[in-house]
C-alpha positions in Angstrom: 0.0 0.0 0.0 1.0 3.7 -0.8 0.3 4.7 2.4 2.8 2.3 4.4 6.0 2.8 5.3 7.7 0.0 5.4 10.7 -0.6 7.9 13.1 -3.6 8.8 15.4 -3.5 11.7 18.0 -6.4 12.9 17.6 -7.6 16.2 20.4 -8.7 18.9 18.5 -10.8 21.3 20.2 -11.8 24.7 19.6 -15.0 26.0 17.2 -13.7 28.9 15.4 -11.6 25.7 12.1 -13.1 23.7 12.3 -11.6 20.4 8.3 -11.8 20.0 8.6 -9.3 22.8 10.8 -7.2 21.9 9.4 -6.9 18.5 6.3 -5.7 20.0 7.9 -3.6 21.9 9.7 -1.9 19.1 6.1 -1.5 17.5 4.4 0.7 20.6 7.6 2.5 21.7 8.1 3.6 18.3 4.4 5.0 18.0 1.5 5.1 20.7 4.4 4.2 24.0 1.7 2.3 25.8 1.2 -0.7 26.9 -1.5 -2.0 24.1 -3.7 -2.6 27.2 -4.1 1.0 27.7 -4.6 1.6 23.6 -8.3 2.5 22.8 -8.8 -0.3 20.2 -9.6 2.6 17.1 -6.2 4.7 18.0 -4.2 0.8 18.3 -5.6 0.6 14.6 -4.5 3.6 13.2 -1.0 4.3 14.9 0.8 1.2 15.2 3.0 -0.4 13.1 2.0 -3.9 12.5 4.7 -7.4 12.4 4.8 -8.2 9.1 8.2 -10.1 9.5 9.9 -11.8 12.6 12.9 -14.5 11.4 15.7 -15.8 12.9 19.5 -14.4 10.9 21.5 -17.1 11.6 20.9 -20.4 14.1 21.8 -19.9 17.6 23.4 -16.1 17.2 20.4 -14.6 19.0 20.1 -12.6 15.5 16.6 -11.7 14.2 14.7 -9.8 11.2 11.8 -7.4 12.1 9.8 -6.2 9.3 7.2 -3.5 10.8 4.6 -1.6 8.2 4.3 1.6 10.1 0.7 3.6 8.9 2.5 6.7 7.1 0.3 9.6 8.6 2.1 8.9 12.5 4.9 10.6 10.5 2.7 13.9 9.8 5.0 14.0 6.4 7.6 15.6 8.6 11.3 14.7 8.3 11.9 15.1 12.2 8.9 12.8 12.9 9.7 10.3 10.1 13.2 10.0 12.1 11.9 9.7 15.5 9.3 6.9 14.4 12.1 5.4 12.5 14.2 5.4 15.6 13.7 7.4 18.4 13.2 5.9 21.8 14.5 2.6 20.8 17.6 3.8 20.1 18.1 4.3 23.9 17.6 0.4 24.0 19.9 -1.9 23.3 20.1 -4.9 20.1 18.3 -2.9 17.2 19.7 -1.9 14.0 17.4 0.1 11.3 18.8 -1.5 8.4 16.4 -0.8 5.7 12.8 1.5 4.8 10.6 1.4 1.9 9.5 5.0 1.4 5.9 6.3 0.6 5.6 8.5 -2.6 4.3 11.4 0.0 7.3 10.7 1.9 9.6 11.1 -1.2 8.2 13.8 -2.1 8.0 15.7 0.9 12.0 14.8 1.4 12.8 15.5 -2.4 16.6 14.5 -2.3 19.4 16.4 -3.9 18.8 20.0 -5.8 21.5 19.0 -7.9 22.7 15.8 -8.1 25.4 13.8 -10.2 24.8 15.7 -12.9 24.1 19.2 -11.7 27.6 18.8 -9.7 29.2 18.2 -13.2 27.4 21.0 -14.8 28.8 23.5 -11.7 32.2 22.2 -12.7 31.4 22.5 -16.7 33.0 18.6 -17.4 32.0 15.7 -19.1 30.9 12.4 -17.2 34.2 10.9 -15.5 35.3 10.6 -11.7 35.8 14.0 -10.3 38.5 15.1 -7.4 38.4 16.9 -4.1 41.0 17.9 -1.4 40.6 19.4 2.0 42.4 22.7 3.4 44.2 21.4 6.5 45.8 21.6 9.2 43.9 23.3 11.7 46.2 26.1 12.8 46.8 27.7 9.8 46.3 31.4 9.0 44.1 32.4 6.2 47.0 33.4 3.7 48.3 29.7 3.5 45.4 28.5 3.5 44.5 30.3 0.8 47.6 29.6 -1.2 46.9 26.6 -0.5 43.8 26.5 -2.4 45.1 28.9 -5.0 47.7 25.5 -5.5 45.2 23.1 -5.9 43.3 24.8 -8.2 46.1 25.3 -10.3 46.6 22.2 -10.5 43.1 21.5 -11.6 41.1 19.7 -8.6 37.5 20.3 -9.0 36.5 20.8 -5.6 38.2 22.3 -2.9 37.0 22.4 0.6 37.5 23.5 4.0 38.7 20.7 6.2 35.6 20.0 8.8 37.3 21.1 11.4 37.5 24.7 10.4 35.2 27.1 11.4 35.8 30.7 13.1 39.4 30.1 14.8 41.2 33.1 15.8 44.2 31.5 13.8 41.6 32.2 10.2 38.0 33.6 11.3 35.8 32.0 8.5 34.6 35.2 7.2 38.2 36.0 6.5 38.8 32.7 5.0 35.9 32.9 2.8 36.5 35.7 0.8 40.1 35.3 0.8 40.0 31.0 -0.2 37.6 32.0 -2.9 39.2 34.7 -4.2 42.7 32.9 -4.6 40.3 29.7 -6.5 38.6 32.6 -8.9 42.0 34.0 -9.8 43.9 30.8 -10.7 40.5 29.8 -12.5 41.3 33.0 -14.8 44.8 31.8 -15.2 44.2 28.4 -15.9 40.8 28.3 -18.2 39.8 25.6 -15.1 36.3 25.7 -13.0 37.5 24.6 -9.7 35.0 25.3 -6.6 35.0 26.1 -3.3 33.5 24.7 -0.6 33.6 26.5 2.6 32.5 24.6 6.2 29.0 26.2 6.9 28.7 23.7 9.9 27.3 26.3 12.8 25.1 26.7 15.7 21.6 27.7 14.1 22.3 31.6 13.6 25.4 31.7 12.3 24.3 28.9 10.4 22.5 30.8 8.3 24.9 33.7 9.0 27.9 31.9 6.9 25.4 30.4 4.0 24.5 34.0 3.3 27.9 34.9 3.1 29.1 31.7 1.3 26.4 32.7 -1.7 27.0 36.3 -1.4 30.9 35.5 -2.1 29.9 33.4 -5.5 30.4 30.0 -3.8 28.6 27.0 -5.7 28.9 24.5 -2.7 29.5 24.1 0.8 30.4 21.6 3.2 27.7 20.7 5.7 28.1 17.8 8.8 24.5 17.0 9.2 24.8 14.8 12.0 26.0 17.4 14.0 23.8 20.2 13.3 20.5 17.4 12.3 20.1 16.3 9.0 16.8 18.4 8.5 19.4 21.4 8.0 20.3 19.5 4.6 16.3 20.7 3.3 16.4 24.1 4.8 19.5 24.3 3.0 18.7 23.2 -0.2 15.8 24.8 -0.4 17.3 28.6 0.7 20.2 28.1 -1.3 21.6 28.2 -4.3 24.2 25.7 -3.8 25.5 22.3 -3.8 25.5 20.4 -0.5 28.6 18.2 0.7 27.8 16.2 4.0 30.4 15.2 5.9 30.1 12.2 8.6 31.8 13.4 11.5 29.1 12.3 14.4 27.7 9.8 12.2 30.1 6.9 13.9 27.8 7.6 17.2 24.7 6.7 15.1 25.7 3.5 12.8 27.0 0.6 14.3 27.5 -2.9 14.2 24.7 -4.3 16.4 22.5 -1.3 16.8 21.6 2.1 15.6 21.3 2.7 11.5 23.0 0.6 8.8 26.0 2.9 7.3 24.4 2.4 4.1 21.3 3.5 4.9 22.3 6.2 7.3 25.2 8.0 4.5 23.6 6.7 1.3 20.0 6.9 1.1 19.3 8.9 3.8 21.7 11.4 3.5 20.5 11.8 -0.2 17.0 12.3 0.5 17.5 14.8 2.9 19.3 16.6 0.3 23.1 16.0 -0.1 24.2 16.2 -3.6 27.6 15.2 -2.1 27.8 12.2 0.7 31.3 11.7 2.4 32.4 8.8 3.7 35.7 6.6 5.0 37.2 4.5 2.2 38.6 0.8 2.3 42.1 0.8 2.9 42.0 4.4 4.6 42.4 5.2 8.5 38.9 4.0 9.6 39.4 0.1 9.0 35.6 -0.6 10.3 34.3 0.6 6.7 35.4 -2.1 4.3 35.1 -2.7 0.7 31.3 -4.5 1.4 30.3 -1.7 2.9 31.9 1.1 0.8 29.8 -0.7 -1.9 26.7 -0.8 0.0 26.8 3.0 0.3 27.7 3.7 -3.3 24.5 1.8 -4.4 22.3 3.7 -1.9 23.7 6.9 -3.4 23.0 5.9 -6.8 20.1 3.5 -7.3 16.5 4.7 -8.7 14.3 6.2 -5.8 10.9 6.6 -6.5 9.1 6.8 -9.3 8.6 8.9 -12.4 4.9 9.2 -12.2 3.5 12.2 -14.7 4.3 15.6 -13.7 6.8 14.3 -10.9 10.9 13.6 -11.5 12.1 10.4 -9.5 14.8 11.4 -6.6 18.2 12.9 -8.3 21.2 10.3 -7.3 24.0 11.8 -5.2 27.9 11.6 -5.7 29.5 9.3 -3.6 32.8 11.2 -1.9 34.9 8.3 -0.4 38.1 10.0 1.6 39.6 9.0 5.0 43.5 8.4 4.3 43.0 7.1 0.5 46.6 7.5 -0.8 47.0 9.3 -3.9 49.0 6.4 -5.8 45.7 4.1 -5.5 43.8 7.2 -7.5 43.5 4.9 -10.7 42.8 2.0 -8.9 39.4 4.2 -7.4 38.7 5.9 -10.3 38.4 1.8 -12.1 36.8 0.7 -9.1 34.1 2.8 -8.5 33.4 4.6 -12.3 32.5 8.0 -13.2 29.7 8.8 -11.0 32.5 9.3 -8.1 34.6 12.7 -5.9 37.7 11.0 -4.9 38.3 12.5 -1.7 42.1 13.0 -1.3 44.2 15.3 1.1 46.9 14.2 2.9 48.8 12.0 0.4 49.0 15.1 -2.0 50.3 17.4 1.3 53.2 14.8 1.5 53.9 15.4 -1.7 55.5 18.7 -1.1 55.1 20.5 -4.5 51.2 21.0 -4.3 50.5 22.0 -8.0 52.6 18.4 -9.3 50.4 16.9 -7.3 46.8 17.6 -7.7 48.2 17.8 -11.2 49.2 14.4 -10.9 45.8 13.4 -9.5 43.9 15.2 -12.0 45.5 13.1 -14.8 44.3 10.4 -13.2 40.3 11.1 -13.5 40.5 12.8 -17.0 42.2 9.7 -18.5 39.8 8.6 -21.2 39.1 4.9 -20.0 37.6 6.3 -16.7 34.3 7.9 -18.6 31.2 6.8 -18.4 
């Protein structure tokens, strides 16, 4: 039905635990919170989600599937409702995993997904369909005149987008309205030097008013994109962003860790890919195999690649189906594997590289270098 939303969590079941229970649980926490003694039968009917699905993983693992249709109008068609039904007080229990929701057409609709998408990102950046590259301005530390030099580098040396490392914001050592103007001035000019169209991205990431403070400013300056971590400011600043703005959305995970795991909380996949997407990213970061953060491997990586990508909702008349978003894997990816990732994961890709090119000394030669790699002809679509 249309009017379902259809959810499956993984359960964790201790020996001491009934699963039956706990998945009824699940069902009233996550909707009336009363025991279904104290439901009047009409309200029962109309608010909770009923078990459509209750199956043992894997034999003798305490492991379970929960399939719960949950009637869409609890949800109100808002996007901080739809997350608290999805997993609100139960994420204060323990042994439940969200792995997996079949949205409603209202629901896609209300959420809308990227403004731009793949291929609005490649129109900002005026190039053809093949993997494109990104960098971070880092260390933390540094005043605003290397790190604009530093982006003034990097854009000479053709990287498509260039963005403030997420832990910038308004330090003394390069306030962020100083950094702005002077990072995308120094991008502008070696754009007129080069004939290139590298971007910008400064970190928005605020409490609410300056928020909307520095996204003023960012579109004021000319900026096409900006970095936003969602999971610390709530992802429902992804929509007010997209639809206020003029400009491309990267999300970056930091937080996200404290959300996703294992045993409980929200699939990765689900959490950075189709999530993330529908609440408006164009751009979804996220820790590559083989990087620093050895939890995400190649399986995973995958899985959130095909959330980013793969057809969400449907094209019914007078209605587009929800745009797919660029995967941005980074997280120590060394610049020599560049071909390798650029193979791997095709032209719908931002390669995410930063400190590999830093150790490189000469910054030009080296986002030179990686540039080469992504405009080779065998790595088009």
């Amino acid at each position: 039905m249309s009017d379902v939303l259809r959810v499956t969590y993984q359960l964790t079941c201790r020996p001491d635990e009934d699963p039956e229970d706990k998945a009824r649980g699940i069902a009233l926490e996550q909707s009336a919170e009363l025991p279904a003694r104290c439901i009047p039968e009409h309200v029962y009917d109309q608010v909770v989600p009923t078990i459509e699905c209750l199956e043992p993983l894997d034999s003798g693992a305490g492991r379970y599937r929960l399939v719960l249709d949950f009637p869409e109008a609890i949800t109100g068609l808002e996007p901080t409702q739809l997350i608290n039904n999805l997993f609100g007080n139960i994420s204060l229990k323990s042994g439940i995993r969200l792995d997996e929701v079949t949205w409603t057409p209202n629901l896609l609709r209300t959420l809308g997904g990227p403004r731009y998408g793949v291929d609005g990102v490649r129109e900002l950046l005026g190039i053809g369909r093949r993997p494109m590259t990104s960098t971070a301005l880092k260390p933390l530390g540094l005043d605003t005149a290397t790190l604009a030099g530093f982006c003034a580098d990097f854009a000479r040396g053709g990287i498509d987008l260039i963005k403030d490392d997420h832990g910038l914001c308004n330090q003394a050592t390069s306030p962020f309205h100083e950094r702005l103007l002077a990072c995308q001035r120094a991008v502008n000019e070696a754009n007129a030097e080069t004939g290139g169209h590298s971007l910008y991205l400064p970190n928005v990431t605020a409490p609410q008013g300056a928020l909307a403070e520095r996204l003023d400013a960012a579109q004021e300056a000319g900026c096409r994109a900006v970095l936003i971590c969602p999971f610390i400011t709530g992802l429902d600043t992804l929509l007010w962003a997209r639809e206020h703005y003029d400009m491309a959305l990267m999300a970056h995970p930091a937080f996200a860790g404290a959300i996703a795991g294992a045993e409980h909380g929200i699939d990765p996949a689900l959490l950075l890919g189709e999530m993330t997407r529908l609440f408006g990213a164009d751009m979804v970061v996220y820790t590559n195999a083989e990087g620093r953060f050895p939890t995400y491997d190649q399986a995973l990586c995958d899985r959130i690649n095909d959330r980013l990508w793969r057809p969400l909702g449907a094209a019914a008349a007078g209605e587009s189906a929800i745009r797919p978003a660029l995967p941005t894997p980074g997280g120590g990816v060394d610049a020599a594997r560049a071909p390798y990732w650029a193979e791997r994961y095709g032209p719908d890709v931002v390669l995410l590289i930063g400190g590999s090119l830093y150790a490189q000394g000469d910054l030009v030669a080296a986002a030179r270098r990686f540039q080469d790699v992504v405009e080779r002809p065998e790595y088009a679509g």
